[in-house]
TIMI-2910 file (N, C-alpha, C, CB; in pm, 1 decimal, decimal comma, always signed):
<rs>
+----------+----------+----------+----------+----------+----------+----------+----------+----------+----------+----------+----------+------+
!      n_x !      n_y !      n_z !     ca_x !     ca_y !     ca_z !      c_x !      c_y !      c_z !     cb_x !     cb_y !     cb_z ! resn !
+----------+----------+----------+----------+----------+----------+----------+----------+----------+----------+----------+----------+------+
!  +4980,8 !  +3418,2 !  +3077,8 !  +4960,7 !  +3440,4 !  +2937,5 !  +4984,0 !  +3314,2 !  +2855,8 !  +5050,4 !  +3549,8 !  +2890,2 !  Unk !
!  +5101,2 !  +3207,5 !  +2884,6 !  +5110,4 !  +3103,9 !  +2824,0 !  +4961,0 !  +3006,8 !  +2852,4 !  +5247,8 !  +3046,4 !  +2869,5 !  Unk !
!  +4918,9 !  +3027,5 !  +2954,9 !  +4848,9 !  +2939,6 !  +2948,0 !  +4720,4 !  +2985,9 !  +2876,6 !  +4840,3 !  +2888,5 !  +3067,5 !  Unk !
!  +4722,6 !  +3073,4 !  +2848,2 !  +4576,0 !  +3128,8 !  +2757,9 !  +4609,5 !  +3164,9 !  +2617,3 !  +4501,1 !  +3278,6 !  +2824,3 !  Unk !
!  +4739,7 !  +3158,0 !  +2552,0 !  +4777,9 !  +3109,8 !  +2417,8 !  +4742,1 !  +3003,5 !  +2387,3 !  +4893,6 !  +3105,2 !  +2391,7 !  Unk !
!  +4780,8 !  +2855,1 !  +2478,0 !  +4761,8 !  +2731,8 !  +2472,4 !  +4653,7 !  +2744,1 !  +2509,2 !  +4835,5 !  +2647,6 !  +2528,4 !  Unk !
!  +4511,4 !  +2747,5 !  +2555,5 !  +4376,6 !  +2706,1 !  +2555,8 !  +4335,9 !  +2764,8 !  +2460,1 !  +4299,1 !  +2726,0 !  +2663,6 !  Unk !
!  +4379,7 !  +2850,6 !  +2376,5 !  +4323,2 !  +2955,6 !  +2239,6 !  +4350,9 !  +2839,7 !  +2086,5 !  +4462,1 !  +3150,3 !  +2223,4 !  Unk !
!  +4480,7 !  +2837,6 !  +2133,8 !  +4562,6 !  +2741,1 !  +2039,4 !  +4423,0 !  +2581,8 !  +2004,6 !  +4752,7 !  +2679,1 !  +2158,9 !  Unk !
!  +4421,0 !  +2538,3 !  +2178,2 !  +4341,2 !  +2397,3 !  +2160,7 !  +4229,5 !  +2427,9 !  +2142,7 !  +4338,3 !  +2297,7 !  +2266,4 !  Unk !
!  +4153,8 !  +2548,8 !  +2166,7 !  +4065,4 !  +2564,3 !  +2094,4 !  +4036,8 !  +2582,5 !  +1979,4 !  +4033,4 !  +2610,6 !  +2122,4 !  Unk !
!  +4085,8 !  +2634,6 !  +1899,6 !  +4144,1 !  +2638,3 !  +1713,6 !  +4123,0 !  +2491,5 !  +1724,7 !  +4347,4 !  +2700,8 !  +1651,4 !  Unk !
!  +4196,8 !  +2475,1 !  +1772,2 !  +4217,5 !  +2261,6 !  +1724,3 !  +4097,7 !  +2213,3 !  +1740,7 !  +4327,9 !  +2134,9 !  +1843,1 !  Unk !
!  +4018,6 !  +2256,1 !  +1851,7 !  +3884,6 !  +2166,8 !  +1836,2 !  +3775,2 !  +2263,4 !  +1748,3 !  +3813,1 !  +2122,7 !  +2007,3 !  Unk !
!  +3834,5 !  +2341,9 !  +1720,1 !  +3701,4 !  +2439,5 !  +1609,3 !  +3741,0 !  +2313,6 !  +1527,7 !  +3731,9 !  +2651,9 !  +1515,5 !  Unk !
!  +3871,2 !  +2292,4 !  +1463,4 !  +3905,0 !  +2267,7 !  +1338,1 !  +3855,9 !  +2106,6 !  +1322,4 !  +4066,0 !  +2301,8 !  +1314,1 !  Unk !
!  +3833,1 !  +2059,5 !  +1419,8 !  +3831,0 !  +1929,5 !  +1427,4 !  +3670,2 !  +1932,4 !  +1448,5 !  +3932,9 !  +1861,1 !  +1542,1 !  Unk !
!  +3564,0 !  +1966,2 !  +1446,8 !  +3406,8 !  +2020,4 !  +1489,2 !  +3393,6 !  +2056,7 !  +1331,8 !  +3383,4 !  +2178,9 !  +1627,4 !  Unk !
!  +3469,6 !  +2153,6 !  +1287,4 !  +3424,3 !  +2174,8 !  +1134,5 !  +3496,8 !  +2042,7 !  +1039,4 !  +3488,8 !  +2348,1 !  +1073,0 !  Unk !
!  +3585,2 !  +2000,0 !  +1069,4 !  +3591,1 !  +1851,6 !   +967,3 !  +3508,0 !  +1699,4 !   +991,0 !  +3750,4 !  +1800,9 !   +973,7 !  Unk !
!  +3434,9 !  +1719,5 !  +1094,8 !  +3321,9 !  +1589,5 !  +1163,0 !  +3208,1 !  +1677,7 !  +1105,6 !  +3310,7 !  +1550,8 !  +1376,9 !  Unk !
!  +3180,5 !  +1802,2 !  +1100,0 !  +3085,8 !  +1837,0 !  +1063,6 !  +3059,9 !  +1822,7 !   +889,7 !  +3084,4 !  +1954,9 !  +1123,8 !  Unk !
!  +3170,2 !  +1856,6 !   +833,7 !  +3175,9 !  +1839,0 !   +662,4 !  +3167,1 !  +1709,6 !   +626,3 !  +3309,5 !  +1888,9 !   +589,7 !  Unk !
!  +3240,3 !  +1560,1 !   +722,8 !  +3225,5 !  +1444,3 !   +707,2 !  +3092,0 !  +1371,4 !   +732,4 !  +3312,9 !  +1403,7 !   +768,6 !  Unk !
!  +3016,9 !  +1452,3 !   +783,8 !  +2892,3 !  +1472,1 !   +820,7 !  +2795,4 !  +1459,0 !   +734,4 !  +2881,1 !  +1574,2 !   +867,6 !  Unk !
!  +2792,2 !  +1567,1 !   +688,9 !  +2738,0 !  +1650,0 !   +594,1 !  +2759,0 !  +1556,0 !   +430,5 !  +2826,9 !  +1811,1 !   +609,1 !  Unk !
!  +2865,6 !  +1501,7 !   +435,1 !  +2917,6 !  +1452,9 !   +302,5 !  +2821,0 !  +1292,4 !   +298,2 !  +3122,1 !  +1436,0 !   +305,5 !  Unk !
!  +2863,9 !  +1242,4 !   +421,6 !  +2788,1 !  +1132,6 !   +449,5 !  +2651,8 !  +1099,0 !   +422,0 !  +2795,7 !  +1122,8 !   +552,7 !  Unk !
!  +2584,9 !  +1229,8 !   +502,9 !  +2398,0 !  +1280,6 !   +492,1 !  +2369,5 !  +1247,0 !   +351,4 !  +2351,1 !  +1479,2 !   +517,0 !  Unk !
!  +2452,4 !  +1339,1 !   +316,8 !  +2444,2 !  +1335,3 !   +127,0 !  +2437,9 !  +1209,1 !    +49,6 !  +2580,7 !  +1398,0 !    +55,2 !  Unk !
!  +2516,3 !  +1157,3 !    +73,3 !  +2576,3 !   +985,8 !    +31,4 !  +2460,8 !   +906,5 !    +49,7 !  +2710,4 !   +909,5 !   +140,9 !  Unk !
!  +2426,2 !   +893,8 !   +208,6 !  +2291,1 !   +820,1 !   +226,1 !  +2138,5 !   +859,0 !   +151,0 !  +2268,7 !   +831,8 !   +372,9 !  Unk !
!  +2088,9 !   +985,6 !   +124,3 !  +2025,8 !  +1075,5 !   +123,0 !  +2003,6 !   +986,7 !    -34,3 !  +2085,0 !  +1232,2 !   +163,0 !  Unk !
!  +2122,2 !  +1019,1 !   -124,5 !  +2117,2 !   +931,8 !   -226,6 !  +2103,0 !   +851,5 !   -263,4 !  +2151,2 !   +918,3 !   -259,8 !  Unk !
!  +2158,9 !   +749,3 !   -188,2 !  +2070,5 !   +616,8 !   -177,1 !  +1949,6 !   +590,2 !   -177,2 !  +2083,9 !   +563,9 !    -91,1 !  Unk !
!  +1910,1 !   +646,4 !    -45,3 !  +1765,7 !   +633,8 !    -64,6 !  +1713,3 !   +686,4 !   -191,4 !  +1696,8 !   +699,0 !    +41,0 !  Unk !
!  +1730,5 !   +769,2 !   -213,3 !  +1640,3 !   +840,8 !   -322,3 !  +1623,9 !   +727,9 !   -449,8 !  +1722,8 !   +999,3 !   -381,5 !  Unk !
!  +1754,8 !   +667,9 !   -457,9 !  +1828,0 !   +600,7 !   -602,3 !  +1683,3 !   +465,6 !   -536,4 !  +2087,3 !   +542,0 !   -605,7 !  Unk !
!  +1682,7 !   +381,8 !   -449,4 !  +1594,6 !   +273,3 !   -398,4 !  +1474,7 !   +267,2 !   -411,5 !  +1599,2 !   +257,3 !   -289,7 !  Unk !
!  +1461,0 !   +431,6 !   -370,9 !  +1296,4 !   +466,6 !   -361,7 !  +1255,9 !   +440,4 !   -506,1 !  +1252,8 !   +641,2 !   -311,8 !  Unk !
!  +1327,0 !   +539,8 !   -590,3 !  +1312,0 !   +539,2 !   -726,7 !  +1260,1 !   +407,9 !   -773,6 !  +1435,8 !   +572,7 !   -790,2 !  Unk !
!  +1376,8 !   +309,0 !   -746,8 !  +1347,0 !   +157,8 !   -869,3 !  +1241,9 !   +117,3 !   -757,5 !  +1514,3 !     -0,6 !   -913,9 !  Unk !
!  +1196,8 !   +123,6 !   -687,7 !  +1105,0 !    +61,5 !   -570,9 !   +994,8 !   +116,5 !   -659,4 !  +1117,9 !   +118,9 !   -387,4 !  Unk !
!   +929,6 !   +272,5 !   -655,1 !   +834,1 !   +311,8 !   -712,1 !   +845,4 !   +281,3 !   -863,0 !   +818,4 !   +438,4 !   -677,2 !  Unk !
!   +891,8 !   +256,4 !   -965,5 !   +898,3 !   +229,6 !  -1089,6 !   +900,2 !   +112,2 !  -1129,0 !   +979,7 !   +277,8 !  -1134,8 !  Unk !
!   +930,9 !    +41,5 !  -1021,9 !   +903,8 !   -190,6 !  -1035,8 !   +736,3 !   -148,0 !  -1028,5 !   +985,3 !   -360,2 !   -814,5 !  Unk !
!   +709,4 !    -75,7 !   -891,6 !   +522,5 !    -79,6 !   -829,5 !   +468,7 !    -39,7 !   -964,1 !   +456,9 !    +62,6 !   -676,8 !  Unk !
!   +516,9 !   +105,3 !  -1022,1 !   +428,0 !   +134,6 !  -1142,0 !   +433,0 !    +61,1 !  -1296,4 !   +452,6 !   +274,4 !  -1163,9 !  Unk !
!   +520,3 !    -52,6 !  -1254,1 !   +535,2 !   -127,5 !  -1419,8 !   +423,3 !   -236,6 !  -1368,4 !   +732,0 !   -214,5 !  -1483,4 !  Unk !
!   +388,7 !   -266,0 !  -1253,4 !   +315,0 !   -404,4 !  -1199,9 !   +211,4 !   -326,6 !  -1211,4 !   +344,2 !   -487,7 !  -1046,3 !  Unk !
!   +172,5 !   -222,5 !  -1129,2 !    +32,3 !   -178,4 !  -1164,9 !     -4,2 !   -156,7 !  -1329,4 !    +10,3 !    -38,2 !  -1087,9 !  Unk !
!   +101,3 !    -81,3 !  -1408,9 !    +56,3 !   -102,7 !  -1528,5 !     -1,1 !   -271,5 !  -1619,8 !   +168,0 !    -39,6 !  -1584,1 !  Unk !
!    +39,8 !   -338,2 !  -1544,4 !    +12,1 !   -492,9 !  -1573,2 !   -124,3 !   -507,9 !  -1535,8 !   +106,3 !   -601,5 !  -1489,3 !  Unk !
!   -103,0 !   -509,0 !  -1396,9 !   -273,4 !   -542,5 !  -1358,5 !   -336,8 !   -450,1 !  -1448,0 !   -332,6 !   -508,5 !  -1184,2 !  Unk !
!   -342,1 !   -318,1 !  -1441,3 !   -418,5 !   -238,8 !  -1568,1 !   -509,7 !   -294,9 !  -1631,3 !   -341,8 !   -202,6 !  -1673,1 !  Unk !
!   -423,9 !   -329,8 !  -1734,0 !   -380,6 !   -409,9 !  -1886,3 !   -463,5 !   -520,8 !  -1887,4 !   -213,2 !   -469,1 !  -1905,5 !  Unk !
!   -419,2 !   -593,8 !  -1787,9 !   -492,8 !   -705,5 !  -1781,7 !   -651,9 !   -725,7 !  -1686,6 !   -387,4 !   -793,1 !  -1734,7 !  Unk !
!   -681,0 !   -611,4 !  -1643,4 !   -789,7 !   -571,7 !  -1571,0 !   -910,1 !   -538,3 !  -1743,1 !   -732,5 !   -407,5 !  -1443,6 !  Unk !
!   -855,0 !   -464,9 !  -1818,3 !   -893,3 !   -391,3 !  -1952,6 !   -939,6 !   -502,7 !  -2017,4 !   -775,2 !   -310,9 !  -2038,6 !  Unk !
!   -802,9 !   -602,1 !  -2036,4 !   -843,4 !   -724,9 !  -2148,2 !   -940,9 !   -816,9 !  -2088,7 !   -711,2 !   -822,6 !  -2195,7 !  Unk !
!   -951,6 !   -875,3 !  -1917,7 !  -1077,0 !   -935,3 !  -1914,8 !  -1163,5 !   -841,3 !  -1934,5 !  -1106,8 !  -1004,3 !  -1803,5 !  Unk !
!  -1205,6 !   -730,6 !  -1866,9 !  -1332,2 !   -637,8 !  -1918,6 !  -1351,0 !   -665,7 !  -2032,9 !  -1323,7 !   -491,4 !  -1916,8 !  Unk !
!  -1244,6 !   -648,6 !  -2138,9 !  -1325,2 !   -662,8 !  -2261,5 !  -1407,0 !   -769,9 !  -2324,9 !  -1255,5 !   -641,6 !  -2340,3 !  Unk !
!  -1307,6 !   -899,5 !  -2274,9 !  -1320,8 !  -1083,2 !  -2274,7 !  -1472,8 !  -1083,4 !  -2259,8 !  -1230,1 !  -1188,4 !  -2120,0 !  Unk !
!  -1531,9 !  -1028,7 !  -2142,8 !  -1669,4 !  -1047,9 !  -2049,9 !  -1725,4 !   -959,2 !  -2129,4 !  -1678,1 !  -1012,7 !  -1876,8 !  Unk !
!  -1708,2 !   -868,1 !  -2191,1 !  -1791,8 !   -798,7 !  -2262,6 !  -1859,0 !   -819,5 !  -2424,7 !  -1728,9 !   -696,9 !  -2252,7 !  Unk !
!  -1728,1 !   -891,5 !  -2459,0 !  -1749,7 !   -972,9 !  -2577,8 !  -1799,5 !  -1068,6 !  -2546,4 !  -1653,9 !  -1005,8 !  -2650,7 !  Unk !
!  -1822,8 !  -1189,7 !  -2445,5 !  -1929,5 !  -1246,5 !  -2392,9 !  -2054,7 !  -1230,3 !  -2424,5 !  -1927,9 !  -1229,4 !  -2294,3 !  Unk !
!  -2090,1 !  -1160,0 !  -2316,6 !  -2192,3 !  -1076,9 !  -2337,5 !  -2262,2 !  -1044,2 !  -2426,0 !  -2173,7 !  -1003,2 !  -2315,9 !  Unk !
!  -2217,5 !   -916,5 !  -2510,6 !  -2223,5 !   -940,5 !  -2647,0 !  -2280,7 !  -1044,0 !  -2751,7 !  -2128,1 !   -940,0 !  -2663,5 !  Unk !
!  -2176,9 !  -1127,0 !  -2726,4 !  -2242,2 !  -1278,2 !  -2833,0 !  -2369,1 !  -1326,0 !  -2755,9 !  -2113,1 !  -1446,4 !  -2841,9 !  Unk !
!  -2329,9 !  -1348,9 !  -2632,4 !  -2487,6 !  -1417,6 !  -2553,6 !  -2561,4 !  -1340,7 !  -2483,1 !  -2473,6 !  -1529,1 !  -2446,7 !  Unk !
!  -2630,2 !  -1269,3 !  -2515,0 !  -2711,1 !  -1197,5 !  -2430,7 !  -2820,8 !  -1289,4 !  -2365,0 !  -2770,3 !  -1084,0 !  -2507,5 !  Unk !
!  -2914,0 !  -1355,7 !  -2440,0 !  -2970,4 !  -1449,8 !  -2332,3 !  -2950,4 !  -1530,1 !  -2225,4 !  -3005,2 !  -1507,6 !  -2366,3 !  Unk !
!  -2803,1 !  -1580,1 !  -2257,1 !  -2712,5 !  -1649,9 !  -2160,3 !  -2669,8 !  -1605,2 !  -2056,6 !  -2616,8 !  -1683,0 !  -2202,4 !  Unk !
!  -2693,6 !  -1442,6 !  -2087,7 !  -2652,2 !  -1385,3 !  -1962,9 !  -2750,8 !  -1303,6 !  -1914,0 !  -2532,2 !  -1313,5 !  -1971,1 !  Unk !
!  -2834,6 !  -1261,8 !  -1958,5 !  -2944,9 !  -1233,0 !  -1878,8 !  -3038,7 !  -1389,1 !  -1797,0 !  -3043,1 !  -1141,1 !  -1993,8 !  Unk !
!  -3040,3 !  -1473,9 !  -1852,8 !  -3087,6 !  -1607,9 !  -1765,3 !  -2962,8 !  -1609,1 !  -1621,5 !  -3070,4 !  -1786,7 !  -1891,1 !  Unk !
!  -2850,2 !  -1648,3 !  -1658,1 !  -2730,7 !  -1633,0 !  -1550,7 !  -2779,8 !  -1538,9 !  -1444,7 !  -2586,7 !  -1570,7 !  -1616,9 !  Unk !
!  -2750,4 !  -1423,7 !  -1485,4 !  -2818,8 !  -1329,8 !  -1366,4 !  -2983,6 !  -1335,1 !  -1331,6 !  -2791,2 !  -1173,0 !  -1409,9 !  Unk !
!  -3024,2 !  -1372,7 !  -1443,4 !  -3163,1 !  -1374,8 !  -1347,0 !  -3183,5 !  -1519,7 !  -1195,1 !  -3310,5 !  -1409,0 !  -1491,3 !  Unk !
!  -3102,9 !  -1636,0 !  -1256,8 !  -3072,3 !  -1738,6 !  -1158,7 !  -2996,4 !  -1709,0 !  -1062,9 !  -3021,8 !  -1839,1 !  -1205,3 !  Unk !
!  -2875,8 !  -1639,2 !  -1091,8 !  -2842,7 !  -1600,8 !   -946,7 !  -2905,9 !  -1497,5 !   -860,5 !  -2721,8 !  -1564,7 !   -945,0 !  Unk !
!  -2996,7 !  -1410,8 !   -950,2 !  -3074,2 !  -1368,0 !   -829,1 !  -3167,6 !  -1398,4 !   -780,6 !  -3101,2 !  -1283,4 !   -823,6 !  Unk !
!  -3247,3 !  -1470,7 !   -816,8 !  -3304,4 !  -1569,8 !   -748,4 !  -3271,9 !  -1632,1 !   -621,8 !  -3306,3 !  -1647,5 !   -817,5 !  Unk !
!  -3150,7 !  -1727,5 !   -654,0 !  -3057,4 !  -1787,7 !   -508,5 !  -2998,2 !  -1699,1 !   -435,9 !  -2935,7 !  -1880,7 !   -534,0 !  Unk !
!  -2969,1 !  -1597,8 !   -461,2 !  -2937,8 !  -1485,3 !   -347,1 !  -3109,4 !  -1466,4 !   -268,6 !  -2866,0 !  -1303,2 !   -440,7 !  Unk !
!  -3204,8 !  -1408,9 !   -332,2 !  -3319,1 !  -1375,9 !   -286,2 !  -3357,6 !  -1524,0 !   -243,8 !  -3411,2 !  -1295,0 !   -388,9 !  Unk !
!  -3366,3 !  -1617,8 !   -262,0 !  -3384,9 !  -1732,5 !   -215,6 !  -3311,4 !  -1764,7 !    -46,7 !  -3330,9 !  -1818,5 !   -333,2 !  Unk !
!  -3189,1 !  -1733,9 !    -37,5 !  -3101,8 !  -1760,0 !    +52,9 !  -3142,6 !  -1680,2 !   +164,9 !  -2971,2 !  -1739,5 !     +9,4 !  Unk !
!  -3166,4 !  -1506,6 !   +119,1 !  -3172,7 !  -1388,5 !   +177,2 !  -3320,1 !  -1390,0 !   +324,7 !  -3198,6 !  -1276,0 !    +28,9 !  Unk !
!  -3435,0 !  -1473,1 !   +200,8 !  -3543,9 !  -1511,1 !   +237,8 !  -3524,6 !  -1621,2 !   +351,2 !  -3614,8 !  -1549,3 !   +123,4 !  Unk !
!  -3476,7 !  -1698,0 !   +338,4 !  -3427,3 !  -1820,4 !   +382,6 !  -3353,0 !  -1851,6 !   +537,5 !  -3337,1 !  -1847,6 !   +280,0 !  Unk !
!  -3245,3 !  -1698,7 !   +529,1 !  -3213,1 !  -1667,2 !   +681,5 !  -3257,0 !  -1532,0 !   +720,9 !  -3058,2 !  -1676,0 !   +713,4 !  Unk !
!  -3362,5 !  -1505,6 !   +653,3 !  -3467,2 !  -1396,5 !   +738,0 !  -3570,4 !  -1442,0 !   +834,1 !  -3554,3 !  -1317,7 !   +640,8 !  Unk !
!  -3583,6 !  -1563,0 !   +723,9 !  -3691,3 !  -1600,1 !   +808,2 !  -3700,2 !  -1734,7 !   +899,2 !  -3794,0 !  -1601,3 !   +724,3 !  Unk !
!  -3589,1 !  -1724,6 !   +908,6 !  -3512,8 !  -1796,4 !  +1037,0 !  -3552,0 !  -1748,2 !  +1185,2 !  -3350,2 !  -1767,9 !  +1024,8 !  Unk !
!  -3620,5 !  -1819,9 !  +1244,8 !  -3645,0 !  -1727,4 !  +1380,7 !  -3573,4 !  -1794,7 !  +1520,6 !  -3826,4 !  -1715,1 !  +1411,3 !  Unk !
!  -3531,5 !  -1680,9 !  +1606,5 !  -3442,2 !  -1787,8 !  +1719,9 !  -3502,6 !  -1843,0 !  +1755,1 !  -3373,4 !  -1760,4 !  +1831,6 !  Unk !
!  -3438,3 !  -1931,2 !  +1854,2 !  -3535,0 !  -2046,6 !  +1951,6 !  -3526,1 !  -1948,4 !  +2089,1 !  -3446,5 !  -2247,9 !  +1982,1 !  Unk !
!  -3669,6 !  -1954,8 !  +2131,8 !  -3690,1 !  -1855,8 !  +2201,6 !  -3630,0 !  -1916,8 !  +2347,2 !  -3843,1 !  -1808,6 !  +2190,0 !  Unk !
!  -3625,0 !  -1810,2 !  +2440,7 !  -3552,1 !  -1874,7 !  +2594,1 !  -3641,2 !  -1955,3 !  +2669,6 !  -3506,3 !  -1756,1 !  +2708,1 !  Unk !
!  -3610,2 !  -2067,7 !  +2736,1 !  -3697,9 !  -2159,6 !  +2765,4 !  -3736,6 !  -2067,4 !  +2947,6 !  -3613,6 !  -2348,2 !  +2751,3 !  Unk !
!  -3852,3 !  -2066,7 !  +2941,5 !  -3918,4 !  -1923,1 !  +3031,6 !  -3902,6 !  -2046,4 !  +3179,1 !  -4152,5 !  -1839,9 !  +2968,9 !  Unk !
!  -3909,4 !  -2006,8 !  +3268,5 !  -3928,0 !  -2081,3 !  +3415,9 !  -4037,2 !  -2025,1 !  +3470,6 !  -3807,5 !  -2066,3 !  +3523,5 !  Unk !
!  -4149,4 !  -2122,6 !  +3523,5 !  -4277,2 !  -2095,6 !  +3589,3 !  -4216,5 !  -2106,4 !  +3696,7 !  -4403,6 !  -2177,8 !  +3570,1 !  Unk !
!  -4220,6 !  -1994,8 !  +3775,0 !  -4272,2 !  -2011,4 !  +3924,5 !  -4412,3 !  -2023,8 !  +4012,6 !  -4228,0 !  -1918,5 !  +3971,5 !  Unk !
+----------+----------+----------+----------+----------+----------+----------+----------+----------+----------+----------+----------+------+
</rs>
C-alpha cells in the first residue's frame, strides 16, 4: 500500500508539473504570437505607405504626360508616328532576314 500512495503522490507531482509547462507554454505561444502580429503589422503599414507613394507619384507623371500632350499634340502624334515606323522598320528588317542555308554534300 505504501508503495502505491507514493506512485499516486508522484504522480500528482508530475500532473502538477505537466499543467505548469503546459500554462508556461501557453503564456509563451501568446507572447510570441504577439509579436508577430505587432511586426507583421508595421511591416504591412511601412508596404502600404510606399505603395501609397508610388500611387501618387504614378498619378502625377500620368498627369505631367498628359498635360504634354495636351499642349503638343502634333509633337506627339509625329513622335509616335516615328517610332512606329522604326519598330515596323526593324520588325521588317529581321523578318526578312533569311538563314544561311546548310551547306548540302554531293555524293
Amino acid at each position: 500500500m505504501a508503495d502505491n500512495t507514493r506512485m499516486q503522490e508522484e504522480m500528482r507531482a508530475l500532473q502538477e508539473q505537466i499543467a505548469t509547462l503546459k500554462d508556461s507554454l501557453t503564456s509563451q505561444g501568446y507572447s510570441v504570437a504577439d509579436q508577430v502580429r505587432d511586426t507583421a503589422s508595421s511591416a504591412f503599414s511601412g508596404a502600404a505607405r510606399k505603395v501609397d507613394g508610388a500611387t501618387r507619384y504614378a498619378r502625377n507623371e500620368a498627369a505631367s504626360v498628359a498635360g504634354i500632350v495636351r499642349e503638343h499634340p502634333t509633337a506627339t502624334s509625329t513622335a509616335l508616328l516615328g517610332a512606329a515606323l522604326v519598330g515596323g522598320l526593324l520588325g521588317y528588317l529581321l523578318g526578312s532576314q533569311t538563314a544561311e542555308e546548310p551547306r548540302r554534300r554531293w555524293y
